[in-house]
C-alpha positions in Angstrom: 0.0 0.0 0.0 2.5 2.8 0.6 4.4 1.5 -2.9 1.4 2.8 -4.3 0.9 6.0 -2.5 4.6 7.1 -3.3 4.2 5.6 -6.7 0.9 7.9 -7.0 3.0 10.6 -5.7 6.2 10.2 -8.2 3.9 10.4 -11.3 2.0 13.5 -10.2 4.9 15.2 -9.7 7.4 14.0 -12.2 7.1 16.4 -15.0 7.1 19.6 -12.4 10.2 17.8 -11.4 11.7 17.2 -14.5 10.4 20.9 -15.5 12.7 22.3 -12.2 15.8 20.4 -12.5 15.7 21.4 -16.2 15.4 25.5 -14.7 18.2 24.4 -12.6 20.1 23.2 -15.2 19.4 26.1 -17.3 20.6 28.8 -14.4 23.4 27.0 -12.4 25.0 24.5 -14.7 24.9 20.1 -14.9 26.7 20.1 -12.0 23.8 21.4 -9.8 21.6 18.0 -11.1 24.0 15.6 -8.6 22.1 15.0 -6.2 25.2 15.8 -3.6 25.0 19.2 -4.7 21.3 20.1 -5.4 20.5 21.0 -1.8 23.8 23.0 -1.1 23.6 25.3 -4.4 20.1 26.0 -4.0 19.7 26.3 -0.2 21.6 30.2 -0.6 18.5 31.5 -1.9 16.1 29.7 0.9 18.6 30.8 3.8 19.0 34.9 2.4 14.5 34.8 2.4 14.7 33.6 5.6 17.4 35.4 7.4 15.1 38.2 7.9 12.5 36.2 10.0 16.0 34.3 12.1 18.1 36.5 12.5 21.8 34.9 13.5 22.1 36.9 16.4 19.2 35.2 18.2 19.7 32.2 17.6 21.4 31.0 20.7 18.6 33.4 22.8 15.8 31.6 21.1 17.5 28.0 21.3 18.0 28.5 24.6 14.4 29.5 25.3 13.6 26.7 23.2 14.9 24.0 25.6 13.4 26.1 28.7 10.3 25.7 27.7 10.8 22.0 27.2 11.9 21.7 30.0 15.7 20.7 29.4 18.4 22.0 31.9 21.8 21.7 31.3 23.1 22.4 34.7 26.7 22.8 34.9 27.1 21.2 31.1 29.9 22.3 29.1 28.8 23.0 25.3 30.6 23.8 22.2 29.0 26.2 19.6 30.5 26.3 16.3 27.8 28.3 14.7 29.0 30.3 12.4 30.0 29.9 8.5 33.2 29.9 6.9 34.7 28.7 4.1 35.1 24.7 3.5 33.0 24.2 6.6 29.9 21.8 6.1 27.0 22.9 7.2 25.0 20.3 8.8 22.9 21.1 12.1 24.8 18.9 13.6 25.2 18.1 17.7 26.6 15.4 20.0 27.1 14.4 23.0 30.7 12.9 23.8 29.8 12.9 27.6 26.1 11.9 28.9 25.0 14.0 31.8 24.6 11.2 34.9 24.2 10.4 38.4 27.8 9.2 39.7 27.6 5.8 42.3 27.9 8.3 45.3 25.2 10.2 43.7 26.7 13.1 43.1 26.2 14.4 39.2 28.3 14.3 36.6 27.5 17.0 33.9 27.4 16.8 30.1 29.4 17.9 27.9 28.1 18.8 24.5 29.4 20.0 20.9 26.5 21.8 18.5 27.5 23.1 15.0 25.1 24.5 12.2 
């Protein structure tokens, strides 16, 4: 059953599709068609239209309210933020956690530590 649904899907929107890449083509060169690079040389456009409505210098305000009002604490966590661009850096939203926050066998806590990139 879902076969069919995507299939259903793939045919009512394969010759917008073919219609877009072939725009793409067109305006950015056959290099833009690999599907590696699609997203990257296209996303410039996206992120300038919506730099007006997320400004970079809230972001770590709003993220951090974010989390408040979920309810996640990072008490006495040590974080790494590696937020902004730069050339030959990959930008992927990225975060980890190399050290879990947890409770040590006395019970006293151990925090987390924490790398984020974007």
């Amino acid at each position: 059953a879902l076969f069919k649904i995507l299939d259903t899907l793939e045919v009512g929107t394969r010759d917008i599709l073919a219609k877009t890449r072939a725009e793409l083509s067109d305006k950015m060169g056959e290099a833009v068609l690999q599907p590696w690079n699609t997203s990257f040389m296209v996303a410039g456009d996206v992120t300038k239209k919506l730099d007006p409505y997320f400004p970079f210098e809230r972001s770590v305000l709003q993220w951090g309210r974010s989390f408040a009002a979920l309810g996640i604490a990072y008490a006495d966590a040590s974080m790494h933020l590696d937020l902004l661009d730069r050339k030959g850096k990959y930008s992927n939203g990225f975060c980890h956690w190399p050290q879990p926050a947890w409770r040590k066998a006395d019970g006293s806590w151990q925090p987390s530590r924490t790398n984020f990139t974007s």
